[in-house]
Phi, psi and omega in degrees: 000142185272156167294173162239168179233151195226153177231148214264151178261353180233150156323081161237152205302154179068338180242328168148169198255148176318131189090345186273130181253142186235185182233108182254145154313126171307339185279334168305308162296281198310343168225010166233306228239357171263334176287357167268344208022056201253337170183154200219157171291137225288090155239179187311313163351295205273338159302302189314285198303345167257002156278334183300335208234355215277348166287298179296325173313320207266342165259355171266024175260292180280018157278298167326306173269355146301320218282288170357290190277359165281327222274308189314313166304317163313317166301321171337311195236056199242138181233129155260139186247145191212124183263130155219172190238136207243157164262180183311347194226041180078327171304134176295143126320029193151225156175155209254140213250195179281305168330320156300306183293320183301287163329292175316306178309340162288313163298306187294005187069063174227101151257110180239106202310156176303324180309328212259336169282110191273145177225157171271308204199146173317136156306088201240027169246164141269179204132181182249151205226148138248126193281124164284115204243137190234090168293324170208194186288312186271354200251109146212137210256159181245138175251150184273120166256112185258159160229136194238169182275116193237000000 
């Protein structure tokens, strides 16, 4: 089935930056990314406008990673602590997910989504962690997660 081409008007992660034309399956444009306005079809129009607006995409890309890389600093040396409830040999009583951690980051006043934490696999020991948090395309910082018995 042929792609279609689009071009885009917003940043999105894994496929490409504002202004850039890509080439998508149709039912993807057509049922994420043009209902999202997230990209509209590549015609001269869309082209003119988005050179036209192509200063501001650009300072609001280097606003956005500045903003990033202060938060990223704030975070380095951020230690979370998270009760869980253990059997005798350490094992978790559950496990503690990205949705757990975002909810500490939150207590801690970081609201940052659960999407943006990377985990390989849930946590289901106790122990200390280092979380990896993916704050912008360029920016990523890790927080010390201890999970302790509570």
């Amino acid at each position: 089935m042929a792609n279609i081409s689009l071009i885009l008007l917003q940043d999105v992660e894994n496929l490409g930056l504002a202004g850039e034309e890509i080439h998508v399956a149709p039912g993807f444009a057509r049922n994420y990314l043009i209902p999202r306005k997230l990209a509209a079809k590549a015609t001269p129009a869309t082209l003119r406008r988005i050179e036209a607006n192509r200063a501001q995409i650009e300072a609001k890309r280097a606003q956005e990673l500045a903003a990033a890389q202060a938060l990223g600093e704030k975070l380095k040396d951020l230690e979370l602590s998270i009760t869980m409830q253990a059997a005798a040999d350490d094992q978790l009583f559950g496990a503690v997910t990205a949705r757990v951690i975002a909810e500490a980051l939150a207590k801690s006043g970081y609201d940052i989504p659960h999407t943006r934490i990377r985990l390989d696999a849930p946590i289901k020991l106790l122990g200390s962690y280092d979380v990896e948090i993916k704050l912008h395309a360029d920016v990523t910082t890790a927080v010390k997660v201890y999970v302790v018995r509570g």
